[in-house]
BALOVO-835990 format. One record per residue (C-alpha): residue in one letter; x, y, z. Coordinates in steps of 0.25 Angstrom, whole numbers, plus 5000, padded with zeros to 4 digits. Layout:
N
AXYZ
...
REM end
This chain:
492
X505244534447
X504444464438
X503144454443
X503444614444
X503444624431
X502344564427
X501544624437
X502044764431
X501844714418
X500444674423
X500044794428
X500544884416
X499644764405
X498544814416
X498744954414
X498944964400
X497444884399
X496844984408
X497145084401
X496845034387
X495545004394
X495245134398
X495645204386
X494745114377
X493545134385
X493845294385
X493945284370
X492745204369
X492145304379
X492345434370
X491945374358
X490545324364
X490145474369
X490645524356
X489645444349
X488645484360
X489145624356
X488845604342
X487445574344
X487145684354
X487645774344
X486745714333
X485645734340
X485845884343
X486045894329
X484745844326
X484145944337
X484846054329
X484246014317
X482746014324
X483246154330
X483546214317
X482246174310
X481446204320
X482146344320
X482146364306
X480546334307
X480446434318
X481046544310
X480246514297
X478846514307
X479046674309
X480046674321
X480946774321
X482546784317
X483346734325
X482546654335
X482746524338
X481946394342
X482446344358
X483546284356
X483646304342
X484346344332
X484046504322
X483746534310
X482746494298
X482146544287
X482746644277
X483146774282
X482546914275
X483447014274
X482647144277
X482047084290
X481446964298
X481646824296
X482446724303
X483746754308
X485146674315
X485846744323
X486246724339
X485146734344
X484746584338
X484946464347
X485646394338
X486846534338
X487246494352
X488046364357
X487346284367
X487746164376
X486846054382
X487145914387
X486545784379
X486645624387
X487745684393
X488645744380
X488845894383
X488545974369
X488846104364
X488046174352
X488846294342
X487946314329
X488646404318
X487746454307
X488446454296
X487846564289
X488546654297
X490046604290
X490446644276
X490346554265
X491546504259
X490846464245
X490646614243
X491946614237
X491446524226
X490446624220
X490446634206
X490646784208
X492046814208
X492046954214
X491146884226
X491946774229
X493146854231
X492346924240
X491946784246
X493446754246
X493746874253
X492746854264
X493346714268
X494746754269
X494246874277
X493446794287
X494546684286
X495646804292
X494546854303
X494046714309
X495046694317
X495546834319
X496146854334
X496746714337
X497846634333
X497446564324
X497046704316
X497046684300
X497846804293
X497146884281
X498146814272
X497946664275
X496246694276
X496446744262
X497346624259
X496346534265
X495246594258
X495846574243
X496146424249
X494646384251
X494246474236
X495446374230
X494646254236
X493446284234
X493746334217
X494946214215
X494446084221
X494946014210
X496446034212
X496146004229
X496845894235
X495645854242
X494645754236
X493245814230
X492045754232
X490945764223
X490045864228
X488845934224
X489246074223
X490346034211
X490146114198
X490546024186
X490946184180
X491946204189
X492646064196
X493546174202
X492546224211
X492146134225
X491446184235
X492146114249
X491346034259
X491846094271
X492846224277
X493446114283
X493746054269
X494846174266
X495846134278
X496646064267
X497046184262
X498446234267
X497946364270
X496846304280
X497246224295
X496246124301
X496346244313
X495446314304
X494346244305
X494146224321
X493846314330
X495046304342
X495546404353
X496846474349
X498046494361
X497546614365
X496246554367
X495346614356
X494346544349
X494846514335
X493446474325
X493746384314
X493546444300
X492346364298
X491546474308
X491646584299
X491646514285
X490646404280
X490246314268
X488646294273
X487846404270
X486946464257
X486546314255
X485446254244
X485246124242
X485646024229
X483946014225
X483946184228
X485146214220
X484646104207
X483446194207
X482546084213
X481346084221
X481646124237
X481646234244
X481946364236
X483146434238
X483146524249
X483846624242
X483046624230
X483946624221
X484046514209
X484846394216
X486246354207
X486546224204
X487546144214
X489046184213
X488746314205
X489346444214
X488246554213
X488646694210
X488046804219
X489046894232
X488646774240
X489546644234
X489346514233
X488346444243
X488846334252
X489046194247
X488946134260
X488146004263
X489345914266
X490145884280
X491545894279
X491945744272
X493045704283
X492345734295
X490745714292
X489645654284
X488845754275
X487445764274
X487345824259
X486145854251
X485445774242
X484945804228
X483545834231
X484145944243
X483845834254
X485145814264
X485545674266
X485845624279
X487345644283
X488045554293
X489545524295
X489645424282
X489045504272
X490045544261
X490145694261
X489245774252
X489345884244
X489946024249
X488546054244
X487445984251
X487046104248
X487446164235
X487946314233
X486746404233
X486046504222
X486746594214
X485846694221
X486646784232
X485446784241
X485846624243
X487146654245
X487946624257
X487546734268
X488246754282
X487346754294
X487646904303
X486946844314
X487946734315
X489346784305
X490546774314
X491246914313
X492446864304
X491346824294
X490746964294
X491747044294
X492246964282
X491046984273
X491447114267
X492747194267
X493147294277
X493147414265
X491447354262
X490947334276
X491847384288
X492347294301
X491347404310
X490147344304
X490347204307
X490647254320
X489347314321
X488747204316
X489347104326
X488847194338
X487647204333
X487447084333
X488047064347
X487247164353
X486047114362
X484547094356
X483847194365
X482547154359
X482947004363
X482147024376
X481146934382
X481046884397
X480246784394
X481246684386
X482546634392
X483846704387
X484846644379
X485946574386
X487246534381
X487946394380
X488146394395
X486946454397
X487246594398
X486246714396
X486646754381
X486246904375
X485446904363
X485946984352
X485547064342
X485246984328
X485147034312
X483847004307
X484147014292
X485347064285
X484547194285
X484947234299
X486547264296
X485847404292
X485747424308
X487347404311
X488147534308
X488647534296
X487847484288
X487447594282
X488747644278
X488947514269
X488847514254
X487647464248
X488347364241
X489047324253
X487747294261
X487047214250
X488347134249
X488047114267
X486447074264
X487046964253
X488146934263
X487346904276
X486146834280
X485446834295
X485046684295
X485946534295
X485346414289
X486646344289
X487146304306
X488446224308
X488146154321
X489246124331
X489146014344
X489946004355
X489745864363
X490645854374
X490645754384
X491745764397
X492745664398
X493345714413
X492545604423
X492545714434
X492045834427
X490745864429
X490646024423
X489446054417
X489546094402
X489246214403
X489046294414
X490246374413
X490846424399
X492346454404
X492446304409
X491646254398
X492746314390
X493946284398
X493346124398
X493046124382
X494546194378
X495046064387
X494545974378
X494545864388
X492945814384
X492545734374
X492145814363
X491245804350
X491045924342
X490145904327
X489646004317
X488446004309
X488246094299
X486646114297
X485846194285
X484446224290
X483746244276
X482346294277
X481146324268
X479846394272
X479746344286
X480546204285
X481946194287
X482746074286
X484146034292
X485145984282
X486445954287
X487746004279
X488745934288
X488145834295
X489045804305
X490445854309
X491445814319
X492245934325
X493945934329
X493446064338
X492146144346
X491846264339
X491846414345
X490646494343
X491046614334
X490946744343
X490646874339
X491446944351
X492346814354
X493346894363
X492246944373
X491646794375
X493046704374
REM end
């Protein structure tokens, strides 16, 4: 009896070892092809930094709106209202996600240009009667972004989310949360602080971490985070710009306004980005003279203006992108008594509708992530073309000048999501993406190892140079982003 016991207790010792053993060399497994994930992902940064300056160079050489380097990424130079110029829109490489497979990582590409979200520093124009506009448009967009799922955001509780993030924003000196010296703060008014992230209002009770992810809801719809139809990065100047320094001129021409200072004009306040979000990444701010300093994992964070807010001008205010604006974003611009729901309808499907013109045998079609042949739809050139949708006509002049200061046909600032997966199931050999329903079914699993980071990227040109300064340099995501559809229904 004895020597059975010890052999039992023999066996279980054994057991126990093994299986300590295993799991600590599945452990060290995962943390070794996360760290190769990291560096495969830091090198595809840097091809997207080389894409979007060779791009941005492209555009200024003459190319036309809207076309794209192979590979690459859209946009460039300054867009002209009446006609011509370059041009972001779908038909850029950089407006479709795309897959490939790097020492054997599998990665999955999603850009968002920022440009095409609303501005939530409009709200801090010096202009009373726009900033309640600015107010109005965020709790609108706030109650349509996630309009149709169950995770739906009522008119009351977007208008009470709304007078949350103006609260924050105008009162940072009775928030619970500590401030950091930052470049945009006015010694006038020590109430007013510009945040450093969306993220930065989830400690606000009328917010939820849910807000900020982008998930699949019971039913199986595809709920966006918040963050895909509101932004902090855009309308962006540098410190040496706004001091009235030497460097590139403003864009806008306007007279630049000293940092902190909230510039009047039906456009608001320009971003204050520049920093990453302080719990999660390193911050790659501007210095004094406009240069960027390097941002890494240890940097302390910057300011909520690596960039400060823009000029006082309206031409450099915040401007939303048509090509790109998700449909809550421009359906929220104006109220349905100025600008009626049938003309953003028609604006959409305009803008859906194929390129007839987009015709030539002898270069490959587009394909999709998975390869897929993709149609090539029709684009806006300049702001000028609204006058082709129905409707426009019928639209008070006051109201369509309101549009033109509204809206803009070109991005300069792209928030850059990757993807690197890497299979943990021994005997699945599935290709990545041969097939978009299994793909789907194996990512909604979540079984594989998985590393999702963001990058948020302003390509700042002037003349024919453009350089890439990163606003958050690098960010470690909780979910994989949804790209935002026009017609979700038909394609999920």
């Amino acid at each position: 009896m004895m020597a059975m016991l010890v052999l039992m207790i023999l066996i279980l010792i054994a057991s126990q070892i093994r299986i300590s053993t295993i799991t600590d060399a599945r452990i060290a497994r995962n943390q070794g092809t996360l760290s190769n994930m990291d560096l495969v992902i830091e090198s595809a940064f840097l091809k997207v930094y080389e894409d979007l300056k060779a791009d941005a160079a492209e555009d200024s050489g003459g190319g036309e709106g809207g076309g794209s380097a192979p590979g690459g990424l859209g946009g460039g130079g300054a867009p002209d209202a009446g006609g011509g110029g370059a041009t972001d829109s779908s038909k850029d490489g950089w407006a479709r996600p795309g897959r490939t497979e790097i020492n054997e990582l599998q990665l999955r590409f999603y850009f968002q240009d920022e440009d095409s979200k609303y501005n939530i520093l409009s709200m801090l124009t010096e202009d009373e009667e726009e900033a309640e506009k600015a107010r109005d448009r965020v709790a609108r967009i706030l109650d349509l972004c996630r309009e149709g799922t169950d995770a739906d955001i009522d008119g009351g509780d977007a208008e009470s989310m709304a007078d949350a993030m103006l609260a924050h924003m105008q009162q940072r000196s009775n928030s619970m949360l500590p401030r950091p010296t930052l470049l945009s703060d006015d010694e006038d008014n020590e109430d007013l602080g510009l945040p450093m992230s969306l993220r930065e209002f989830v400690v606000l009770p009328e917010f939820h971490p849910s807000h900020f992810r982008d998930y699949r809801d019971e039913e199986g719809n595809v709920v966006h985070s918040i963050g895909s139809f509101l932004t902090l990065w855009t309308s962006l100047t540098t410190v040496d710009e706004a001091s009235g320094g030497s460097g590139p001129a403003n864009p806008s021409g306007g007279t630049p306004s000293g940092a902190g200072a909230a510039p009047s004009g039906s456009g608001g306040l320009g971003s204050g980005a520049g920093a990453d979000e302080a719990s999660q990444a390193g911050s790659s701010p501007l210095s004094d003279d406009g240069d960027s300093i390097p941002g890494g994992a240890d940097n302390t964070p910057g300011d909520s203006a690596g960039a400060t807010p823009s000029a006082a001008d309206t031409d450099a205010a915040p401007k939303i992108n048509i090509n790109r604006a998700p449909v809550a974003v421009l359906k929220s611009l104006m109220d349905d008594r100025d600008v009626s729901s049938n003309f953003w309808d028609a604006l959409i499907e305009y803008r859906n509708e194929e390129d007839e013109t987009e015709t030539d045998d002898s270069e490959d079609p587009p394909v999709d992530e998975f390869g897929n042949e993709i149609v090539v739809r029709q684009i806006f050139n300049a702001v000028n073309d609204l006058a082709q949708l129905d409707g426009w006509e019928n639209l008070e002049p006051i109201v369509q000048a309101e549009l033109r200061a509204l809206l803009t046909v070109k991005s300069d600032v792209f928030s850059v999501f990757i993807t690197a997966r890497r299979r943990t199931a021994e005997s699945d050999d599935t290709e990545f993406f041969i097939d978009e329903q299994a793909v789907e079914e194996d990512e909604q699993l979540g079984l594989d190892l998985l590393r999702t980071v963001r990058c948020v990227l302003w390509r700042r040109t002037s003349g024919e140079e453009a350089e890439i300064i990163p606003l958050v340099r690098w960010e470690v995501l909780d979910y994989v982003p949804f790209e935002v559809l026009d017609y979700p229904g038909e394609e999920r």
